[in-house]
C-alpha positions in Angstrom: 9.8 151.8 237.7 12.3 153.8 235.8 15.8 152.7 235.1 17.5 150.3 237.4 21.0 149.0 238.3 21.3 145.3 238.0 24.5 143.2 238.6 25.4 139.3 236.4 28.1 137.4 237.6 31.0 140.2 236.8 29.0 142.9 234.6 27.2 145.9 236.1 24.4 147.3 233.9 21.2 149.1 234.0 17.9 148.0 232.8 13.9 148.9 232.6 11.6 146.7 234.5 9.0 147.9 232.8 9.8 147.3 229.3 11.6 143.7 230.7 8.0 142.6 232.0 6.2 143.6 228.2 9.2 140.8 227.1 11.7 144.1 225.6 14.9 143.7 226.9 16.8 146.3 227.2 20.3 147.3 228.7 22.8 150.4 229.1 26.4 148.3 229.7 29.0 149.8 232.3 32.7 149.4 232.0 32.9 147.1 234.7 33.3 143.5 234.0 35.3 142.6 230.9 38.7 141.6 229.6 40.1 144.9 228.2 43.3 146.3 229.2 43.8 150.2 230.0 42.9 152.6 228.4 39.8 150.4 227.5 39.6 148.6 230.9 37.5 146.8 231.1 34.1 146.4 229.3 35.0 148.0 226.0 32.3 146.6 223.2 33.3 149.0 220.6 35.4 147.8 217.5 36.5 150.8 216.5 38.6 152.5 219.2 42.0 150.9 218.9 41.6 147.9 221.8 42.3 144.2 221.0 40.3 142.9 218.4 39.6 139.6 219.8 39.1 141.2 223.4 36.5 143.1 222.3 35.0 140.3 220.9 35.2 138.7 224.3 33.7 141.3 226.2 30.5 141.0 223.5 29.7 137.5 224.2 29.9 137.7 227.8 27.5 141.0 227.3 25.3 139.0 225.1 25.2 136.0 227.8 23.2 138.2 230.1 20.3 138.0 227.4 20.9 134.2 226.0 22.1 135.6 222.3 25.0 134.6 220.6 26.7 137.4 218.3 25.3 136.0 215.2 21.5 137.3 216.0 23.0 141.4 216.7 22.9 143.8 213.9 24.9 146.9 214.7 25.3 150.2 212.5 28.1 152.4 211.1 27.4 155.3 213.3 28.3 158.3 211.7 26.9 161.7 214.1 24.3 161.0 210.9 20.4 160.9 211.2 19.8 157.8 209.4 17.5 155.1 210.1 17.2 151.9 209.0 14.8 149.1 209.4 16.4 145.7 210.4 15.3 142.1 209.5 16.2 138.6 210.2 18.7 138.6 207.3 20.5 141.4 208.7 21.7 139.1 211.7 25.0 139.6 212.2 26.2 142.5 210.3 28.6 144.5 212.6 28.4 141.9 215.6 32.4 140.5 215.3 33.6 143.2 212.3 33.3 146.9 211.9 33.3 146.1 207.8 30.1 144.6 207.9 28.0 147.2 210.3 25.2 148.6 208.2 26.5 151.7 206.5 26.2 155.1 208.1 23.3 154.3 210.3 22.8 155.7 213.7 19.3 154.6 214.1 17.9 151.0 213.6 14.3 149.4 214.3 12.8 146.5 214.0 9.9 144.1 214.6 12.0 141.1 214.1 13.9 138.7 216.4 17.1 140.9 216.0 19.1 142.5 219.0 19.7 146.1 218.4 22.8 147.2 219.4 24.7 151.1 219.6 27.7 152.1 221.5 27.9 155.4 223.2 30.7 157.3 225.4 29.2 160.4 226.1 26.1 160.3 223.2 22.3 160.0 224.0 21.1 156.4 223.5 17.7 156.3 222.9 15.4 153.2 223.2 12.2 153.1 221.9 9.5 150.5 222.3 6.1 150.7 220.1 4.0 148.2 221.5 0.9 148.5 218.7 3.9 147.1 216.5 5.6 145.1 218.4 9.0 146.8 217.5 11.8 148.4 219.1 14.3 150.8 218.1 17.6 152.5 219.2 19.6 155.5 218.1 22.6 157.2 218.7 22.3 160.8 219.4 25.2 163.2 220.2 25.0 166.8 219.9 24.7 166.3 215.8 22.3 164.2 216.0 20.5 166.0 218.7 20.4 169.2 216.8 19.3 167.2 213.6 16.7 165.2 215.2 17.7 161.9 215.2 14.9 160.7 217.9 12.1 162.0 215.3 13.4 160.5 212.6 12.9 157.2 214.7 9.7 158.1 215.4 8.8 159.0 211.4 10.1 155.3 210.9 7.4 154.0 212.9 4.6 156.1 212.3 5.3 155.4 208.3 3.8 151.7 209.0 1.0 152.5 211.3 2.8 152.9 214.6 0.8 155.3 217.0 3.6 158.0 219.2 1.2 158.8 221.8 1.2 154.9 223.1 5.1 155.0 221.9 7.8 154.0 225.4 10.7 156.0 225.2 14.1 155.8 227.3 16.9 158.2 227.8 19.7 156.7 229.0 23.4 157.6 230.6 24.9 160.2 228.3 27.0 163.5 229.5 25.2 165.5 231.4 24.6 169.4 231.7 27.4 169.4 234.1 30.2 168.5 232.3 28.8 169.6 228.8 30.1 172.9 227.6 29.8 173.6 223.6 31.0 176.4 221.2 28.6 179.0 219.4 29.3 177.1 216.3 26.9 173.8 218.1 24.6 176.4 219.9 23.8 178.3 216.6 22.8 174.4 214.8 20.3 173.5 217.9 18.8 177.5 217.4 18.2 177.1 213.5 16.4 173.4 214.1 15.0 174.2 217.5 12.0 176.7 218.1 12.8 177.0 221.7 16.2 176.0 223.1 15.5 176.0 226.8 18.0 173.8 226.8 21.1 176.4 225.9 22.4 178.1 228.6 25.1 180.8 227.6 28.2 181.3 229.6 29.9 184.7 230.4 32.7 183.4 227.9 30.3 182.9 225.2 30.3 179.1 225.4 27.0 177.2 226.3 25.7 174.5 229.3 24.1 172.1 226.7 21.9 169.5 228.2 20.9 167.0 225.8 18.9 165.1 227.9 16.4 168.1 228.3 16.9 168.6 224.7 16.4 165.1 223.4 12.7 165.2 225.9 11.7 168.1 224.5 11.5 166.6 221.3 10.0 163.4 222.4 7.4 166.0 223.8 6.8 167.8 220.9 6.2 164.8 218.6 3.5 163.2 220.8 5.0 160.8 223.3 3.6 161.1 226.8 5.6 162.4 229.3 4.5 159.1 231.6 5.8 157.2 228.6 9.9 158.9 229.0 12.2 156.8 231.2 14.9 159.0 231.9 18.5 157.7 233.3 19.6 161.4 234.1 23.3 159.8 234.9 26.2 161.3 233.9 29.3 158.9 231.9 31.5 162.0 232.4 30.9 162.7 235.8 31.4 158.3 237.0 35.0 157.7 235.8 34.1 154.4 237.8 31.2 153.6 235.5 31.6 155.1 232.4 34.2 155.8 229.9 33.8 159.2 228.7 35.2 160.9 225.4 34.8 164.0 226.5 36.9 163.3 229.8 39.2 161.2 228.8 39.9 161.7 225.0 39.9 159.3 221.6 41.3 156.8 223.3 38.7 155.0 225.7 36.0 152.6 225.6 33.0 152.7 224.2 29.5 151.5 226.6 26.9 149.3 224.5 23.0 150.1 224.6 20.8 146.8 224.0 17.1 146.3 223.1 15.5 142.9 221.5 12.2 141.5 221.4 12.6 138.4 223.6 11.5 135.4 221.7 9.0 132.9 223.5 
């Protein structure tokens, strides 16, 4: 079973079964359910957007509820359109969870195999969660277009694989991003994906010499070509542009708007 929506008290969010039953939990926040006013109305987890401090702050702990943390056992990174990634530890609890001044510098990828919640925020960029279950670690990244085209997910991968972790056993999920419906990019992005790409199926040139980019093709096509098994790709293939209801959106609604969370942690016994 692929991804799923799931309803707590007053937040709406989707999760993977699958990965829940292993003991990963994982979650893709909405933003329905929290204390933000408009334009960040209502679920807004991200610090860095210009909504009330100590709303935000809020709207993390009754995120964090559904999974029986408290703030101080989240690490969160910089996020920077960057490639880096950054293996996370116990002492790393807490940096980024209630101040953007902590958050581990100019990481959009972090993994671990320790009891750490991993968490990224997203309004329109790929989240990508990723479970290695000969390791017993998980990972998330944040990949937009830059760190689409730079290839942010194998970087992730290259993390694992340096201590032993095996790709081809390697869980994978893709989840709510902007879509190839409402994604149109300049010849300056196309022409980055082309020179890191050998195939770019997933380019589709307009009459006006723009480009349909769908990153979700894009982001499984390198999954694919690194040596996860397509059984092994959860894919949400939802739209935050497209569900005003749902998501918030940067593309659709500008600078100023909310920013979704993605969640993975090992669940301790």
């Amino acid at each position: 079973m692929s991804w799923i929506w799931h309803k707590s008290g007053r937040i709406d969010y989707l999760t993977l079964p699958k990965w829940q039953a292993e003991g990963i939990d994982v979650g893709f926040s909405t933003r329905v359910g929290g204390v933000s006013q408009a334009p960040y109305d209502s679920l807004n987890l991200g610090l860095n957007v210009g909504d009330d401090h100590a709303a935000v702050l809020e709207n993390r702990q009754h995120w964090l509820e559904q999974w029986g943390v408290p703030l101080s056992r989240v690490a969160v990174g910089e996020q920077v359109h960057g490639t880096k990634v950054v293996w996370v530890n116990e002492e790393d609890r807490g940096r980024g969870s209630r101040e953007l001044e902590t958050a581990i510098p100019a990481a959009d990828g972090l993994v671990t195999q320790g009891a750490v919640g991993l968490m990224g925020f997203f309004a329109d960029c790929v989240p990508l969660f990723f479970y290695y279950p000969d390791l017993k670690a998980v990972g998330i990244a944040h990949a937009g277009w830059k760190g689409t085209a730079h290839k942010i997910g194998q970087k992730v991968m290259e993390c694992f694989e340096n201590v032993g972790g095996c790709t081809e056993n390697a869980w994978v999920a893709i989840g709510p991003s902007i879509g190839p419906c409402c994604y149109v990019v300049d010849e300056h992005v196309a022409a980055q994906f082309r020179s890191n790409y050998h195939e770019t199926p997933f380019l589709r040139a307009q009459e006006d010499g723009h480009y349909r980019l769908d990153l979700w093709e894009a982001n499984k096509t390198l999954l694919l070509g690194n040596g996860v098994c397509p059984e092994n790709i959860e894919e949400a293939l939802t739209c935050t542009a497209d569900n005003p209801k749902w998501f918030f959106s940067h593309r659709r609604d500008g600078a100023r708007t909310g920013r979704m969370t993605g969640w993975i942690s090992i669940r301790e016994a």
